[in-house]
N, C-alpha and C positions, 0 to 999 in steps of 0.2 A: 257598170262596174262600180266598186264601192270606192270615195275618197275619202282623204282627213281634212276635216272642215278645222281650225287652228288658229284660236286664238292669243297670242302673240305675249310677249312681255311678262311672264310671269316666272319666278325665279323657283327653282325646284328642292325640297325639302323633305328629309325620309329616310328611308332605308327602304331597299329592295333585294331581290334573290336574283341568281343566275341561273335561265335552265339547262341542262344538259347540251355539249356541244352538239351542232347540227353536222359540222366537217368529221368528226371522230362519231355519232350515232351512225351515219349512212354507210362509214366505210365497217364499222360492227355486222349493220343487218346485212351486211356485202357477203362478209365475213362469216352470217352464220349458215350458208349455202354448205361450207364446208362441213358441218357437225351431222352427226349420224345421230345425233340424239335430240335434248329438246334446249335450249337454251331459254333462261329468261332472263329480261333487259330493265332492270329499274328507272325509274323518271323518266320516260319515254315523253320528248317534247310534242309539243302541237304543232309541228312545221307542219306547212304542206308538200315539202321533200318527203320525209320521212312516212309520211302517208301515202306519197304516190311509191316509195318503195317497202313500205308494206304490200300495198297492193303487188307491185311487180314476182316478192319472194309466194306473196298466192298463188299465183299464177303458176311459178314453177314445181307447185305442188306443197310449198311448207302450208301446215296449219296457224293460224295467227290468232293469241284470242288476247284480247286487250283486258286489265283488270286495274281500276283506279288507274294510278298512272306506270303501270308495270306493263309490257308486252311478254306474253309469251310463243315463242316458235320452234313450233317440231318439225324439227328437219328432217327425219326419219325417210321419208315417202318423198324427196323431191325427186322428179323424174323428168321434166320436161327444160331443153337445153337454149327455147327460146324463148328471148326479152320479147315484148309486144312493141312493137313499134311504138303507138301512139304515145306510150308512157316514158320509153328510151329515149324521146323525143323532148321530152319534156325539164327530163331533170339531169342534169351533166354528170353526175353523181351514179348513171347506169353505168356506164361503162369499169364501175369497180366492180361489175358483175360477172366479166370476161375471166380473170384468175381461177375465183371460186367455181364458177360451174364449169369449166374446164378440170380442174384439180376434180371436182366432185364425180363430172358424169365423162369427162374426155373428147368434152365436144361444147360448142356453144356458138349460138344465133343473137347477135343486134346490130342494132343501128347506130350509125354515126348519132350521138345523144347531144341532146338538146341544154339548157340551161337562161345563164342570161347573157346576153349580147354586151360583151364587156372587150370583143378584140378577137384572137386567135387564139384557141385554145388546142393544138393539133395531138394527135394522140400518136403519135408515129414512134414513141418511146415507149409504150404500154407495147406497142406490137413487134418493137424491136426485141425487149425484155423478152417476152413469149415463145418470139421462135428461138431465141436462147435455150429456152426449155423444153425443144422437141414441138413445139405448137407448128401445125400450117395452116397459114392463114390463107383464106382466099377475100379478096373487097370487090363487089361489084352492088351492081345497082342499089348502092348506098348500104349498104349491110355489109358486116364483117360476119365471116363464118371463120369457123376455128374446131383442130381437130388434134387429139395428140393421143395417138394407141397408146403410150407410156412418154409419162411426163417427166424428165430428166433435170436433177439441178444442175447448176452451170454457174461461173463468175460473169458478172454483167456490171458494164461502166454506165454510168447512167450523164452523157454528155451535158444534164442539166437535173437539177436537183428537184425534180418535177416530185410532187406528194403525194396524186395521184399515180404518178408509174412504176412511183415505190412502193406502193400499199399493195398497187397488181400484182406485181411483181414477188412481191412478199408472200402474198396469198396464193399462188400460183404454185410457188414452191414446198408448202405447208407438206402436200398432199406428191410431191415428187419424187422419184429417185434419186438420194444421195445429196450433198451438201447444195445449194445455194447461197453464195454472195455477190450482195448489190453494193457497188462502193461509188463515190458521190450521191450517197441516197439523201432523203430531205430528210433535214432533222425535225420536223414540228412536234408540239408535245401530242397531238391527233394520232401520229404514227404508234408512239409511245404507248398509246390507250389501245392502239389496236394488237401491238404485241401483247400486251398486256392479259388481251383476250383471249386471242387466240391461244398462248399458254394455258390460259387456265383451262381452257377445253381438252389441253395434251400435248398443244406444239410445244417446238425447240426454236426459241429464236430468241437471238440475242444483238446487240448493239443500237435498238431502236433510239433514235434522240442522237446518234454521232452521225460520221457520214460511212459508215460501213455498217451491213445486216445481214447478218449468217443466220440462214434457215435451214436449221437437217431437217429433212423429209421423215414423215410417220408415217405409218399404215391407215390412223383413221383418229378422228377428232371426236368426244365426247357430249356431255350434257355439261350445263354449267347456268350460273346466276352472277352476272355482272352488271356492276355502277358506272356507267362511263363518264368521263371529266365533265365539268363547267365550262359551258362557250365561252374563250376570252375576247371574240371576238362582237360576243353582247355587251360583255363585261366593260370593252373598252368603248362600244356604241352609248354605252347608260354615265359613264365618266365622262364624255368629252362631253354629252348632255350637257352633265353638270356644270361645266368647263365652260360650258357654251351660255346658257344662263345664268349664272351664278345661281350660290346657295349653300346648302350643304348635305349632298347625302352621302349615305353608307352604303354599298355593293357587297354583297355579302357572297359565298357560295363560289370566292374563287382565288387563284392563286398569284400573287403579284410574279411570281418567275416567270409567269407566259406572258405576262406583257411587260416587261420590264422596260423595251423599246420606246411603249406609250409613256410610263411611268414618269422616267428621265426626264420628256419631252416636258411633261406637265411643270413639274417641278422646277424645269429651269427657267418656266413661262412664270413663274412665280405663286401657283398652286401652291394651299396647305393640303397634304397630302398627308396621311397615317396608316399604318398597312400593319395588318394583324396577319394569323397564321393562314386565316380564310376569309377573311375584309379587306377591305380599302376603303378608308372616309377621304372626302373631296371638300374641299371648301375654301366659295370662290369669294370676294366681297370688293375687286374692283377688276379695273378694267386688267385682261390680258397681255402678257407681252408675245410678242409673235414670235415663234419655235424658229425664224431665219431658215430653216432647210426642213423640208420631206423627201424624203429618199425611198421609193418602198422598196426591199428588198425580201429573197426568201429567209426564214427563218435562222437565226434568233434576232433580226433586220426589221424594219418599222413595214410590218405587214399590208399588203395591196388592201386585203379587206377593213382595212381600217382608213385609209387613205380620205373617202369623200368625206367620212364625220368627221376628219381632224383638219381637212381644208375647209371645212363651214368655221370652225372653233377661228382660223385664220384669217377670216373675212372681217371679224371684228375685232381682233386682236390690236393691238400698236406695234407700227411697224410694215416691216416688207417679208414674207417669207415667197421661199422658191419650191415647189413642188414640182418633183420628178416624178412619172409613172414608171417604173421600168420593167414590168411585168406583163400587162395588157396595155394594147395600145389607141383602146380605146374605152379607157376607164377615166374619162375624163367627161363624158356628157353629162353633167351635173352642172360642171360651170356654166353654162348659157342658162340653164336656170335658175341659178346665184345671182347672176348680172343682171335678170329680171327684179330680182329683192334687192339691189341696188348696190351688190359685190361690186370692189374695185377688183377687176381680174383680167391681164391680159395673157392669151394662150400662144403655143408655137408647139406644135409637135405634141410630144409628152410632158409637155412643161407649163406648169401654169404659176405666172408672178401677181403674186395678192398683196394689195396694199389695204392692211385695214382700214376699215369707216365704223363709225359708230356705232349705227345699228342696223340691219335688215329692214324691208317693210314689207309687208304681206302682199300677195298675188299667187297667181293660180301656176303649179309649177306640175311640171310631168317626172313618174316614177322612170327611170329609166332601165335599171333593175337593184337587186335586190339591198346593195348597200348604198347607191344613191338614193335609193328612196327614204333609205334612214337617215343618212345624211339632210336631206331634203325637209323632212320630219323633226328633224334639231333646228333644221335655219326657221322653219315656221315659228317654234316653240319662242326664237329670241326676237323676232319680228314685230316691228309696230302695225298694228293693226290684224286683219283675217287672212291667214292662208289657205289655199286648197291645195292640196297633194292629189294628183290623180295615180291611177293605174298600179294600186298601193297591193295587187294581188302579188307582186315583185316582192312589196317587204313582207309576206306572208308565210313566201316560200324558206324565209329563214327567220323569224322572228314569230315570239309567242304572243301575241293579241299589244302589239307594242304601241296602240294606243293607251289601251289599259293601263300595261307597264307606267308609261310618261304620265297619265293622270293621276295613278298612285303617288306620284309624287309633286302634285299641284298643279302639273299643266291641264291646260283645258283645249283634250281634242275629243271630236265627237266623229264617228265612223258611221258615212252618210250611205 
């Protein structure tokens, strides 16, 4: 498998772009199950999600044809109502496939879906949603099957403000009888992007971004051409970079109100910080103060996907800060390979107490998945001496060639 070989110490300087969110692209192509027509998708990123679910909407019949960096996909012709395992299996991101081709064809096949090993991820709120909607679900030998003659909306409490069971849930109803609302839905701006979509194809839905979403149900969805948002959560992986090295660059291609969470933190750490309509400049020029509290919460809350890059920025920081995971419970395997680069870190549960040190030093550290490994990939970058990052197919699966990215901006990693 390929690692980052990571030469250490060097302080980062530039301007770079954002591509297109990975959490708001997957739940689109989710989304374009539902369209009778053709949709096309601008800046389509090089994740390898987005690739294994391309592949998955082939399968169920859409045409997919790639041009530069636009996708296009004619839904027209989808007819087959089941995920393939081996790929359901792979990216956690299948399971937003249950809504739509249910809504689409009244029926739908997969598997418990795969991802990265970050805790419990249970879906018993996507299936509770569903049979709200007239869905019957049957689960056995690890497959969920799903069936609904006429899919009916209905009001649905959503006991935790899960993003995935809201977008289901959302998409579920597109194609229903009669109104839909979800109240405690998740606000993230990803949901935002997905109404956003599905509107323009012909839905009716409103409240996306509060904790209420009224879906009235339409006959049938269109063609259409849509931009989906800026990852904030690259956004904030290339800042805390910065954060983490010192220097000064520019982020360009995004919006400071999705991370406003991060923004704060930095700032009180004693970051210059400048923030334009669709920029943010970073510039670091001594040592860190430590942020004292991580808390990840859901959104508009210091995001879990951000969590392992902003506890490496903490390992060198001055100071004691206290990091609480309270999302996944076991999104914390980063630190034991922190402690190896010579982190002061002691754990307890979901809690990790970091007392900055000076500086990291290079050794061979394991990707654990997909935002440890970026995180993992920053501690190298501040490191005295060579790091190796193994099992970096994890930061692949959401990151666009994010060696490249960090070289563009002075570091020196080489992908072995």
């Amino acid at each position: 498998m390929d690692k980052f070989v990571i030469n250490g110490g060097k302080k980062l300087f530039g301007e770079i772009s954002v591509p297109k969110a990975k959490n708001s692209y997957l739940a689109i192509l989710a989304g374009c199950v539902l369209s009778s027509g053709v949709v096309v998708l601008h800046d389509c990123p090089q994740f390898v999600d987005v690739s294994k679910m391309l592949d998955i909407l082939s399968i169920l019949g859409a045409k997919v044809k790639k041009r530069d960096r636009d996708v296009e996909i004619d839904c027209r012709y989808i007819s087959n109502y089941k995920v393939p395992q081996d790929l359901a299996r792979q990216i956690r991101s299948s399971i937003f496939l249950l809504g739509p081709i249910i809504g689409r064809l009244k029926k739908a096949l997969v598997s418990y879906p795969g991802g990265c090993d970050i805790g419990s991820r249970p879906i018993d709120l996507h299936l509770k949603g569903l049979r709200t909607l007239n869905v019957e679900i049957n689960e056995k030998f690890g497959m969920i099957e799903c069936e609904a003659h006429e899919l009916k909306g209905n009001d649905f409490h959503l006991d935790y403000p899960s993003v995935g069971a809201t977008e289901n849930i959302m998409m579920a109803g597109v194609l229903a009888k009669g109104r839909t609302r979800i109240f405690n839905a998740a606000k993230e701006p990803e949901i935002v992007d997905l109404q956003n979509f599905i509107n323009k194809m012909g839905g009716k839905i409103i409240g996306a971004g509060t904790d209420t979403i009224i879906v009235e149900g339409v006959e049938s969805l269109s063609s259409c051409e849509y931009t989906p948002m800026a990852d904030r959560i690259i956004a904030g992986t290339y800042l805390l970079a910065g954060a983490t090295c010192g220097g000064d660059i520019l982020v360009k291609d995004v919006k400071a109100c999705h991370i406003y969470s991060l923004l704060n933190k930095l700032k009180d750490a004693g970051f210059d910080i400048k923030i334009k309509s669709d920029s943010i400049r970073l510039a670091s020029s001594k040592r860190p103060v430590s942020f004292g509290k991580i808390e990840t919460m859901p959104y508009p809350g210091f995001p879990t996907d951000m969590q392992p890059q902003a506890l490496v920025l903490q390992t060198i920081s001055s100071g004691v800060c206290i990091v609480t995971e309270n999302l996944f419970e076991t999104r914390l395997k980063h630190v034991p390979e922190l402690v190896k680069m010579g982190a002061n870190i002691t754990m307890k549960d979901r809690m990790a107490i970091i007392t900055g040190v000076d500086t990291l030093y290079g050794t061979e550290v394991c990707s654990t998945d997909l935002r440890a490994g970026a995180a993992l990939t920053i501690a190298g970058m501040q490191a005295q001496g060579q790091t190796v990052v193994t099992n970096i197919h994890n930061i692949d699966r959401g990151y666009e060639k994010l060696d490249e990215a960090f070289c563009k901006l002075g570091a020196d990693i080489k992908r072995v």
